[in-house]
VEXGU-960461 format. One record per residue: residue number from 1; residue in one letter; z, y, x of N, C-alpha, C in turn; chain. Coordinates in nm, 4 decimals. Layout:
// residues N
i->NUM	aa->A	nw->Z	nv->Y	nu->X	caw->Z	cav->Y	cau->X	cw->Z	cv->Y	cu->X	ch->A .
...
***
This chain:
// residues 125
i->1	aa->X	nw->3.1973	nv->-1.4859	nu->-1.6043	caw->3.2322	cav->-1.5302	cau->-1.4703	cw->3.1300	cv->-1.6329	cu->-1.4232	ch->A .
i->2	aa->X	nw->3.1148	nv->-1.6142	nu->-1.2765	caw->3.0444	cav->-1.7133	cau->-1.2307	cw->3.1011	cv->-1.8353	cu->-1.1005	ch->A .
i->3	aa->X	nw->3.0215	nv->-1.9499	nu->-1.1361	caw->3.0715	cav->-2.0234	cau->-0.9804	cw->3.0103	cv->-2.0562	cu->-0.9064	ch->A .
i->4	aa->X	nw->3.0004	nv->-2.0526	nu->-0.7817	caw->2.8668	cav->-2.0702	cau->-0.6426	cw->2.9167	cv->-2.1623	cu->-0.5717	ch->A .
i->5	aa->X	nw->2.8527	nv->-2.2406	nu->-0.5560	caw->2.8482	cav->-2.3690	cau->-0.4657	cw->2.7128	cv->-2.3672	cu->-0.3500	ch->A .
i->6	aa->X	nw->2.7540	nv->-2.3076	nu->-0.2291	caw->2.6486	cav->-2.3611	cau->-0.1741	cw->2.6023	cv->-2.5023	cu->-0.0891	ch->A .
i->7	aa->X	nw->2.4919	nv->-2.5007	nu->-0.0264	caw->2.4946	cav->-2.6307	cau->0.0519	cw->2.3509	cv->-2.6571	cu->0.1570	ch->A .
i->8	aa->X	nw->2.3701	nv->-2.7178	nu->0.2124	caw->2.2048	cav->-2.7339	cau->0.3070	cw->2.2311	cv->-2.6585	cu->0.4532	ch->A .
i->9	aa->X	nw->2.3821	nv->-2.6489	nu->0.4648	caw->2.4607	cav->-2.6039	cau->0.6234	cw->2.4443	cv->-2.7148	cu->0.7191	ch->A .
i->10	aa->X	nw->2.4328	nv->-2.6981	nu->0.8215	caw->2.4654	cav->-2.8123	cau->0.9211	cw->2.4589	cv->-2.7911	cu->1.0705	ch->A .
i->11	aa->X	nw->2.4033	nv->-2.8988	nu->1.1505	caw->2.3961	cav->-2.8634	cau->1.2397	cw->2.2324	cv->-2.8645	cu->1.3408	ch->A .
i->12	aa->X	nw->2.1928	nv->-2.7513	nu->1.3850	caw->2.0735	cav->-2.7815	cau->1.4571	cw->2.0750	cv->-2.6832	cu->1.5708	ch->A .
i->13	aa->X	nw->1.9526	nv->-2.7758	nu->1.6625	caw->1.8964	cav->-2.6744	cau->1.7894	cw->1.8675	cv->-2.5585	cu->1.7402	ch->A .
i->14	aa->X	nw->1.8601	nv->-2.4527	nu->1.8796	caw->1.7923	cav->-2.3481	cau->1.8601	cw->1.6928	cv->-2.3281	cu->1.8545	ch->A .
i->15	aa->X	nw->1.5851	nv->-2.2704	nu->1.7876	caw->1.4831	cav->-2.2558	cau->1.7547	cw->1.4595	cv->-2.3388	cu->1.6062	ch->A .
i->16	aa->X	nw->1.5726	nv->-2.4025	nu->1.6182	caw->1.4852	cav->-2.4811	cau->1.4445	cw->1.5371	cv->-2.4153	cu->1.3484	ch->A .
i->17	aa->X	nw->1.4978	nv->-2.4636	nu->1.1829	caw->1.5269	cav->-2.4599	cau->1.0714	cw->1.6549	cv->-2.4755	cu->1.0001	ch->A .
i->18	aa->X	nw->1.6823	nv->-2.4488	nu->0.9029	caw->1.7820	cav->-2.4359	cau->0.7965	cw->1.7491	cv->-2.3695	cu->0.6495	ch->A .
i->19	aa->X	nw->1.7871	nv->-2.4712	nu->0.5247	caw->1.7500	cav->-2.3375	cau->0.4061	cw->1.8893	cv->-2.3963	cu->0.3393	ch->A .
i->20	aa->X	nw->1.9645	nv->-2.2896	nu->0.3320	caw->2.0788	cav->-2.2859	cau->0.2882	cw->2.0481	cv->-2.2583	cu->0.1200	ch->A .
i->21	aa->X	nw->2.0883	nv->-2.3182	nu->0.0048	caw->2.0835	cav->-2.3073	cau->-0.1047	cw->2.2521	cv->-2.2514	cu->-0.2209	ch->A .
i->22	aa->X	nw->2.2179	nv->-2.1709	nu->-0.2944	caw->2.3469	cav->-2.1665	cau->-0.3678	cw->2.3739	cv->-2.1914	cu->-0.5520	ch->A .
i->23	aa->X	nw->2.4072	nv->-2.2759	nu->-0.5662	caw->2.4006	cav->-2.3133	cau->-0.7089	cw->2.4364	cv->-2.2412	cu->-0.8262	ch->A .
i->24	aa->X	nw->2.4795	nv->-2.1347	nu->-0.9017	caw->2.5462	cav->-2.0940	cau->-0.9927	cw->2.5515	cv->-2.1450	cu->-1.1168	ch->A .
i->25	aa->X	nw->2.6936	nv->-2.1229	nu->-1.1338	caw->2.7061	cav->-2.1924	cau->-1.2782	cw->2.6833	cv->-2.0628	cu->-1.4345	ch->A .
i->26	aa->X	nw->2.6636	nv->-2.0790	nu->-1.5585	caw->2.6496	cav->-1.9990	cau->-1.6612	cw->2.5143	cv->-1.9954	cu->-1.7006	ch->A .
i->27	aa->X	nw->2.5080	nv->-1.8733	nu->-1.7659	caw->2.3583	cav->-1.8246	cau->-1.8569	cw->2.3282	cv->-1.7135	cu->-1.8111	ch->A .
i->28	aa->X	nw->2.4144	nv->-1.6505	nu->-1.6886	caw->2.3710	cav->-1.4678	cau->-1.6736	cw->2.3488	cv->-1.4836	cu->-1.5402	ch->A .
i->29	aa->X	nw->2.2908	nv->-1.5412	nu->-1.4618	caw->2.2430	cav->-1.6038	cau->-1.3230	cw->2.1740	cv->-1.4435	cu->-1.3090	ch->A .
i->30	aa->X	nw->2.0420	nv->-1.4456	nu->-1.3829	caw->1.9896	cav->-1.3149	cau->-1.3766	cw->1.9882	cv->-1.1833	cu->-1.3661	ch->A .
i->31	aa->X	nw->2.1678	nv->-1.1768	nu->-1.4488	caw->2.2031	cav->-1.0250	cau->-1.4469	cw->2.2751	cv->-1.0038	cu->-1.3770	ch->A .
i->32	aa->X	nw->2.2447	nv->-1.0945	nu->-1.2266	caw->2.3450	cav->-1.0727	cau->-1.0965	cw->2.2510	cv->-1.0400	cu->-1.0029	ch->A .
i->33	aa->X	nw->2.2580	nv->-0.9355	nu->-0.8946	caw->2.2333	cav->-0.8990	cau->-0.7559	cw->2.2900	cv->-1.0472	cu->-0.6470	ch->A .
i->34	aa->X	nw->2.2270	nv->-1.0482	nu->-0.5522	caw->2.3071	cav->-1.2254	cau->-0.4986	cw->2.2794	cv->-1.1439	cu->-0.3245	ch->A .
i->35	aa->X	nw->2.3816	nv->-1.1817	nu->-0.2785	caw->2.3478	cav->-1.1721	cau->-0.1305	cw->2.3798	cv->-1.2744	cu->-0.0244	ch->A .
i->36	aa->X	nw->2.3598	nv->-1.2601	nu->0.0734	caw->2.4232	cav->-1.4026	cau->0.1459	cw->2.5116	cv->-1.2898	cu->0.3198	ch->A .
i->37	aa->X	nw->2.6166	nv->-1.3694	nu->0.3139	caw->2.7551	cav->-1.3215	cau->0.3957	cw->2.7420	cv->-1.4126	cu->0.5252	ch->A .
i->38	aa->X	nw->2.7906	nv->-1.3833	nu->0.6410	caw->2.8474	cav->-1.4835	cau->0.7389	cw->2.9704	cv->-1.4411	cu->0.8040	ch->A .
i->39	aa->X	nw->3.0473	nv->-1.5379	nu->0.8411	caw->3.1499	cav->-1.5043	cau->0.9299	cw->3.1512	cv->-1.6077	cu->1.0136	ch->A .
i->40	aa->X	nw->3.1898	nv->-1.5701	nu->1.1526	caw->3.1872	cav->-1.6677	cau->1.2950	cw->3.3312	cv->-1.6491	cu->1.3344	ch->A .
i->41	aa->X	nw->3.3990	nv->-1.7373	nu->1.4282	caw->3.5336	cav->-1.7270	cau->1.4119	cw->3.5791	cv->-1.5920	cu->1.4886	ch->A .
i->42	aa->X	nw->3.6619	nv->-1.5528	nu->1.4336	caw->3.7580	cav->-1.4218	cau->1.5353	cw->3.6448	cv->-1.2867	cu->1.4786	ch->A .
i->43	aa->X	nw->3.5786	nv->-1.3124	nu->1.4200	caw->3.4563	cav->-1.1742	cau->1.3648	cw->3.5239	cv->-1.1698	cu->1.2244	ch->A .
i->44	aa->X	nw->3.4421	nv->-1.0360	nu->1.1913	caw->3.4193	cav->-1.0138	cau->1.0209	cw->3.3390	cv->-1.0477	cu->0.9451	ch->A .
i->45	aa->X	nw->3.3390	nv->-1.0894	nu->0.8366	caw->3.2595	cav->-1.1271	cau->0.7367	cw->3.1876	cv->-1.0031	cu->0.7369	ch->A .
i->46	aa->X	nw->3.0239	nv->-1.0553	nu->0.7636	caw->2.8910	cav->-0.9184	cau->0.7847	cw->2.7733	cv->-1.0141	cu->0.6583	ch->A .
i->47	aa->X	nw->2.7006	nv->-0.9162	nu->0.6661	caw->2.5829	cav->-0.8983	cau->0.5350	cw->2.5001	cv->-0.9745	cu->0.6102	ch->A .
i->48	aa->X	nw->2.4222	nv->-1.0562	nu->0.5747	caw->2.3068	cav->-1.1412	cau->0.6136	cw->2.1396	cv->-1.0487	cu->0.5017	ch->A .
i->49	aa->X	nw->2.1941	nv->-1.1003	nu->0.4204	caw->2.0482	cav->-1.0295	cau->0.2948	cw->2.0984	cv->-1.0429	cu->0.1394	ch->A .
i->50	aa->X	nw->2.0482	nv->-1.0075	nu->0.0561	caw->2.0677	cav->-0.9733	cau->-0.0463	cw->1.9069	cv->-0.9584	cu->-0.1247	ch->A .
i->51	aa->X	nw->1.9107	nv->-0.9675	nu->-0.2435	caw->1.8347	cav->-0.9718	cau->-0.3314	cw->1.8850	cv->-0.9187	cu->-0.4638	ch->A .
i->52	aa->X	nw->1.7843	nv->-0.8518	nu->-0.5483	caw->1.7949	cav->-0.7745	cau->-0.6191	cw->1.8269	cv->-0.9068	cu->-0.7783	ch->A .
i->53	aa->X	nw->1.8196	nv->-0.8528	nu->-0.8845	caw->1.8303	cav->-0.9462	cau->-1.0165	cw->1.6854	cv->-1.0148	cu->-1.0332	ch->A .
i->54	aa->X	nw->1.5968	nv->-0.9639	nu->-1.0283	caw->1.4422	cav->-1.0144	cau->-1.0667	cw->1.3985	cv->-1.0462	cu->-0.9121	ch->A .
i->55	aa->X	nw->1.4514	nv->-1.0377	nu->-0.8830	caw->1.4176	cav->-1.1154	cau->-0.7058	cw->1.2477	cv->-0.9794	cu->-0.5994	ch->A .
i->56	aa->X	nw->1.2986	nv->-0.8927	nu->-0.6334	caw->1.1634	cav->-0.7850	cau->-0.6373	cw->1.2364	cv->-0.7264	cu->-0.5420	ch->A .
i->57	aa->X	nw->1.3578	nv->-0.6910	nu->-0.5055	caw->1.3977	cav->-0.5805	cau->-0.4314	cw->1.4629	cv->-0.7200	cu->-0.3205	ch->A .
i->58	aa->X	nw->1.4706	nv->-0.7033	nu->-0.1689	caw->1.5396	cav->-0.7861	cau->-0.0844	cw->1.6124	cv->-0.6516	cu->0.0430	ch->A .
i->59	aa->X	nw->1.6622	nv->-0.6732	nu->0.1001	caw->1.7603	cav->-0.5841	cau->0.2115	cw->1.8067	cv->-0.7634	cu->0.3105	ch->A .
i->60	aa->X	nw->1.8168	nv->-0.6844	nu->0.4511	caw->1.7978	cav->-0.7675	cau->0.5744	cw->1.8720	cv->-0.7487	cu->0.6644	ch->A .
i->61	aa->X	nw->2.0193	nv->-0.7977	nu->0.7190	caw->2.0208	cav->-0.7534	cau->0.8173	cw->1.9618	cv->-0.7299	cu->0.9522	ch->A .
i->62	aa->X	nw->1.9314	nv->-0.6192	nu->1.0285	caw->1.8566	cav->-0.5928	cau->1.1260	cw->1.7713	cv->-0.7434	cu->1.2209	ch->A .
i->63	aa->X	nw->1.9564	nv->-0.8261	nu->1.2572	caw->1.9630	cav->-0.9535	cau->1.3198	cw->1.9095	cv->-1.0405	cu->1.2713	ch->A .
i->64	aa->X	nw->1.8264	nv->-1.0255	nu->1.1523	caw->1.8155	cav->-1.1533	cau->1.0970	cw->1.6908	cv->-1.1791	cu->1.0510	ch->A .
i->65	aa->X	nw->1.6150	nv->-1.0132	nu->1.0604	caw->1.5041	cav->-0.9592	cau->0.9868	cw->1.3823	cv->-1.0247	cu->1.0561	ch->A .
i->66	aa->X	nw->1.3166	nv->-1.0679	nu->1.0229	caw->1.1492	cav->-1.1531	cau->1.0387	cw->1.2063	cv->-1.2909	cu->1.0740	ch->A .
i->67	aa->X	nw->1.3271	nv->-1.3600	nu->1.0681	caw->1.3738	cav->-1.4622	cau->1.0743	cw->1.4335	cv->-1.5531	cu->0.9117	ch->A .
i->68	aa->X	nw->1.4812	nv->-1.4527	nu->0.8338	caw->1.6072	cav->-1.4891	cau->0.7248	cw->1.4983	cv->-1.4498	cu->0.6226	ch->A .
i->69	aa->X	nw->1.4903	nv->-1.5465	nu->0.5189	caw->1.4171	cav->-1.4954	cau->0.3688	cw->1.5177	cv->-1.5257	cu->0.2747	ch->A .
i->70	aa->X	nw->1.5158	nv->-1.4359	nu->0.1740	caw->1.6150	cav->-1.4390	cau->0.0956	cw->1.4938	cv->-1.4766	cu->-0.0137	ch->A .
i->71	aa->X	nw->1.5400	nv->-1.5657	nu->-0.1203	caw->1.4907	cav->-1.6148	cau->-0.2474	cw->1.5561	cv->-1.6629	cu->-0.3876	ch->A .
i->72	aa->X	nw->1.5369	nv->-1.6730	nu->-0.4971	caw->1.5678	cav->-1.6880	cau->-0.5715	cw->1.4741	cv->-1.7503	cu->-0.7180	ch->A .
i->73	aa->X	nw->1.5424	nv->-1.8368	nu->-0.7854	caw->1.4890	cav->-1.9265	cau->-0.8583	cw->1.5770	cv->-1.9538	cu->-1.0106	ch->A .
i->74	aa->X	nw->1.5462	nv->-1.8035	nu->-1.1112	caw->1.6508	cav->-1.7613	cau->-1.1841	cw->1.6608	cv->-1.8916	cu->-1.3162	ch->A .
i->75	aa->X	nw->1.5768	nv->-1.9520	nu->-1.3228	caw->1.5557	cav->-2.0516	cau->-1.4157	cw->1.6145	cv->-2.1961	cu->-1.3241	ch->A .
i->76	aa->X	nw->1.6147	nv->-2.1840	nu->-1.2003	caw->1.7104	cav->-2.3129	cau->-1.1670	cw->1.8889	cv->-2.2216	cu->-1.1391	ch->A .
i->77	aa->X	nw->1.9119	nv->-2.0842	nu->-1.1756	caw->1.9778	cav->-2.0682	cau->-1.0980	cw->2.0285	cv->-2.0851	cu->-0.9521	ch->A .
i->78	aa->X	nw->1.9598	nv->-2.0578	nu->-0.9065	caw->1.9890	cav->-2.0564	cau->-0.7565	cw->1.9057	cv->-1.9562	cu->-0.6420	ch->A .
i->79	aa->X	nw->1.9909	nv->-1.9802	nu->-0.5583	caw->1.9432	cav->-1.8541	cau->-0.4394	cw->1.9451	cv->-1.9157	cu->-0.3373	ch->A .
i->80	aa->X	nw->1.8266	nv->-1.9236	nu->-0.2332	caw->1.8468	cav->-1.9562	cau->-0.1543	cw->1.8324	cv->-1.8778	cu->0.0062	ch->A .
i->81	aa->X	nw->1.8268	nv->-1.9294	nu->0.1144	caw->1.8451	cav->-1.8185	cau->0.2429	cw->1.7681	cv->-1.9550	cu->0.3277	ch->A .
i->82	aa->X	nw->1.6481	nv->-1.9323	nu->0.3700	caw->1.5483	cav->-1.9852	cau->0.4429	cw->1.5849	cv->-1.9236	cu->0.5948	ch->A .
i->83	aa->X	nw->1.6352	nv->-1.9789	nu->0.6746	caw->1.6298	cav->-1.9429	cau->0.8235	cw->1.5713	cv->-2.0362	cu->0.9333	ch->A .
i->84	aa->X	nw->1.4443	nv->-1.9484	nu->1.0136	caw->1.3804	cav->-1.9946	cau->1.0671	cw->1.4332	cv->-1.9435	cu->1.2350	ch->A .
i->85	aa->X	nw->1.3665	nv->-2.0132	nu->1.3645	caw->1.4081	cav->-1.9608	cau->1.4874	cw->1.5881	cv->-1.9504	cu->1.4834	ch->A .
i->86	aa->X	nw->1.6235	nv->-2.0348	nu->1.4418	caw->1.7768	cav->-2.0340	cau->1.4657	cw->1.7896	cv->-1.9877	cu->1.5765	ch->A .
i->87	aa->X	nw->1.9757	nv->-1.9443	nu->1.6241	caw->1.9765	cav->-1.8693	cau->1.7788	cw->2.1211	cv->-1.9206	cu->1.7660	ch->A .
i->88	aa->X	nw->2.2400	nv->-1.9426	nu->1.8812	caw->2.3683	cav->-1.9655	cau->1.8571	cw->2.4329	cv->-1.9066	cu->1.8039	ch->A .
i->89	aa->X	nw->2.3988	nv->-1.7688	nu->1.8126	caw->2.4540	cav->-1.6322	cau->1.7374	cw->2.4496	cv->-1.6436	cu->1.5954	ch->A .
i->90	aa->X	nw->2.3856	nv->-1.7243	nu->1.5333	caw->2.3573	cav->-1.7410	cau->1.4230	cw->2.4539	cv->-1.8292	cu->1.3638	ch->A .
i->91	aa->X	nw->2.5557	nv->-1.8925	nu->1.4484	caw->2.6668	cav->-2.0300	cau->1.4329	cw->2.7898	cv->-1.8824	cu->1.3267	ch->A .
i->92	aa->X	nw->2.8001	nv->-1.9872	nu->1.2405	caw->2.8719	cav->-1.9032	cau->1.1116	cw->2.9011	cv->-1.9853	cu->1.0069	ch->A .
i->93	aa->X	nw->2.9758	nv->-1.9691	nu->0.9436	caw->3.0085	cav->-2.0230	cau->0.8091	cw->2.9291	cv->-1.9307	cu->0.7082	ch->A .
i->94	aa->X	nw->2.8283	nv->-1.9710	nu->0.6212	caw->2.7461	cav->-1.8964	cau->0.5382	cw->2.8214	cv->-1.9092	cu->0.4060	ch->A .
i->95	aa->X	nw->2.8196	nv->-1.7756	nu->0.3077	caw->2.8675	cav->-1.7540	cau->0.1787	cw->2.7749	cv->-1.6719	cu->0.1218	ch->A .
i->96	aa->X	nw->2.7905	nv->-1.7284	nu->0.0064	caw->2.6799	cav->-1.6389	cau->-0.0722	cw->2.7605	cv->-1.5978	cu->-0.1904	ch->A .
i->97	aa->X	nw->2.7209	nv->-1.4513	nu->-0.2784	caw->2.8072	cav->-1.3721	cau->-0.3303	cw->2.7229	cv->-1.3244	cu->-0.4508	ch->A .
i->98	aa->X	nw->2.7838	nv->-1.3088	nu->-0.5501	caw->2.7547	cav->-1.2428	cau->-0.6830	cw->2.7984	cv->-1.0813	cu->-0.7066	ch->A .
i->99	aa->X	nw->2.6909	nv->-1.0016	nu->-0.7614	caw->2.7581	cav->-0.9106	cau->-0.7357	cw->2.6942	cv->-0.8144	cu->-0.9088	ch->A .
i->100	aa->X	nw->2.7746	nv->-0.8107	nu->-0.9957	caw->2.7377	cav->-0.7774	cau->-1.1298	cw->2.6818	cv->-0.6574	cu->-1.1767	ch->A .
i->101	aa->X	nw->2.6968	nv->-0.5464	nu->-1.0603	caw->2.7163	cav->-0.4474	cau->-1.1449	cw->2.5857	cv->-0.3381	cu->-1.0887	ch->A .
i->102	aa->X	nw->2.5480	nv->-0.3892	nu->-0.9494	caw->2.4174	cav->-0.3258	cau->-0.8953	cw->2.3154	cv->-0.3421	cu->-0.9472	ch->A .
i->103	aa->X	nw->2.2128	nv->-0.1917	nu->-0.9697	caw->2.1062	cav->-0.2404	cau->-1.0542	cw->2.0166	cv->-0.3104	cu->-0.9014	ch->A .
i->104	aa->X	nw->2.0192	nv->-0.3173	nu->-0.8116	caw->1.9206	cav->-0.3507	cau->-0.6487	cw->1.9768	cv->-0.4512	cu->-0.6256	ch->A .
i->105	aa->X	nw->2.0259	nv->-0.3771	nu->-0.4872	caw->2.1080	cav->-0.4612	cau->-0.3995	cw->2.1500	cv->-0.3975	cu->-0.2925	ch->A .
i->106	aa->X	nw->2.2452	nv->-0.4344	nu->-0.2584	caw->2.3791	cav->-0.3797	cau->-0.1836	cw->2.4275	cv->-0.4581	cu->-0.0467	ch->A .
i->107	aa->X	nw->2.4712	nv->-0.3693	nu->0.0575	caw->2.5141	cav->-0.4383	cau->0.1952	cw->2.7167	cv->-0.4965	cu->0.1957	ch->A .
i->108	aa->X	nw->2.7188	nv->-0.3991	nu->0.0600	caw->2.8647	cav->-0.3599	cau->0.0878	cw->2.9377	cv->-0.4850	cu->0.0506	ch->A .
i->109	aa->X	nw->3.0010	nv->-0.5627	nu->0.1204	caw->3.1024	cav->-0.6681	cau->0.1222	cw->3.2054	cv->-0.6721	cu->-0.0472	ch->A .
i->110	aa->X	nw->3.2306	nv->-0.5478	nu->-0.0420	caw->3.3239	cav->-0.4778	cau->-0.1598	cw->3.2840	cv->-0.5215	cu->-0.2873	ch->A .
i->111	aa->X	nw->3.1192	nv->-0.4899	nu->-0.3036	caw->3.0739	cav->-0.4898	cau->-0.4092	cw->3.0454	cv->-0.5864	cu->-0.4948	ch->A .
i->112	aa->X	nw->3.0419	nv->-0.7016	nu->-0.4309	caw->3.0329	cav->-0.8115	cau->-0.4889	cw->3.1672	cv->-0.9330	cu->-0.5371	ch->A .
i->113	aa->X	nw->3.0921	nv->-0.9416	nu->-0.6536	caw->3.2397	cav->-0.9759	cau->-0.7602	cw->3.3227	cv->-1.1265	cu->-0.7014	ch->A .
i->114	aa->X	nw->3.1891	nv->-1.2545	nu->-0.6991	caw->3.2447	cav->-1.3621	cau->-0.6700	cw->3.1310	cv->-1.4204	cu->-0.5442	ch->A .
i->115	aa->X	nw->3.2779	nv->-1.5024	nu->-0.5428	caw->3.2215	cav->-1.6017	cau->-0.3893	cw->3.1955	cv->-1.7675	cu->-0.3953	ch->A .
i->116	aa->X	nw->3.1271	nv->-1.7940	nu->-0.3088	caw->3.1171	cav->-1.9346	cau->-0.2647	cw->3.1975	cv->-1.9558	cu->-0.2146	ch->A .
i->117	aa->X	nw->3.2499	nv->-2.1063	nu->-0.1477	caw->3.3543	cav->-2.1784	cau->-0.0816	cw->3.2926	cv->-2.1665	cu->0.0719	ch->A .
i->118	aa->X	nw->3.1409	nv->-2.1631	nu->0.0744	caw->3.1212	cav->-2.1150	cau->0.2081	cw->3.0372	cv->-2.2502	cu->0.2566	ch->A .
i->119	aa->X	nw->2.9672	nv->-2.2407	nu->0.3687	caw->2.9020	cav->-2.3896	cau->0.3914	cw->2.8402	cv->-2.3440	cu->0.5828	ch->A .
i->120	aa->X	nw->2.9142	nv->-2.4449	nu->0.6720	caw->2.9205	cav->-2.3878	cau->0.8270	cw->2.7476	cv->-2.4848	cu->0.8641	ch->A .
i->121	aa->X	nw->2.7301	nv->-2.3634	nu->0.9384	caw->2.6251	cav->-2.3650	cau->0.9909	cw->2.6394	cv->-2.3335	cu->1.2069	ch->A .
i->122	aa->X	nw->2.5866	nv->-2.4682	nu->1.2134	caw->2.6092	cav->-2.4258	cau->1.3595	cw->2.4760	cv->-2.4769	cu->1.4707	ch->A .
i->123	aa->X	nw->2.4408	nv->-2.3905	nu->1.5665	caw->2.3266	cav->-2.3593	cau->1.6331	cw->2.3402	cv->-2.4068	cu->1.7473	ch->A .
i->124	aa->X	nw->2.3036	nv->-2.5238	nu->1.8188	caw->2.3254	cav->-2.5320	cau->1.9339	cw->2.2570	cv->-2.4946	cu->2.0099	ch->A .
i->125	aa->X	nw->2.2801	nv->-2.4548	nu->2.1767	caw->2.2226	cav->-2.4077	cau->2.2437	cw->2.1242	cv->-2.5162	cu->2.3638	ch->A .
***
């Protein structure tokens, strides 16, 4: 089992920065797929990006793509989600997710085993 703590949410203009980070706890950091989730209020929890175990394979949502880098740092354990050109649309509570059993990486909400507590991110206009 694993535990995710993320952090580095807050609040900024549009157009600026954010690198959201997620901590995991254990020794098998590596033999996890990691993706990062958002939900905004009254919406569904949607796919932001994802990254593979060796950090080689990444997937994007469309919205997010030449903006959102997904990364990872298997010897600090952690993953992080670099977002540049913030937009309001982008105002969400960010979660990032473990997901054990993909050899890549995956969009599917389902697939992933454990969660973060979540960390709000909001964009002003």
């Amino acid at each position: 089992q694993v535990q995710l703590v993320e952090s580095g949410g807050g609040l900024v203009q549009a157009g600026g920065s954010l690198r959201l980070s997620c901590a995991a706890s254990g020794r098998t950091f590596s033999s996890y797929a990691m993706g990062w989730f958002r939900q905004a209020p009254g919406k569904e929890r949607e796919f932001v990006a994802a990254i593979s175990r060796g950090g080689g394979t990444t997937s994007y949502n469309d919205s997010v793509k030449g903006r959102f880098t997904i990364s990872r740092n298997n010897a600090k354990n952690t993953v992080y989600l670099q977002m540049n050109s913030l937009k309001p649309e982008d105002t969400a509570v960010y979660y990032c997710a473990a997901d054990r059993r993909s050899s890549y990486v995956t969009r599917q909400l389902t697939n992933y085993d454990y969660w973060g507590q979540g960390t709000q991110v909001t964009v002003s206009s």
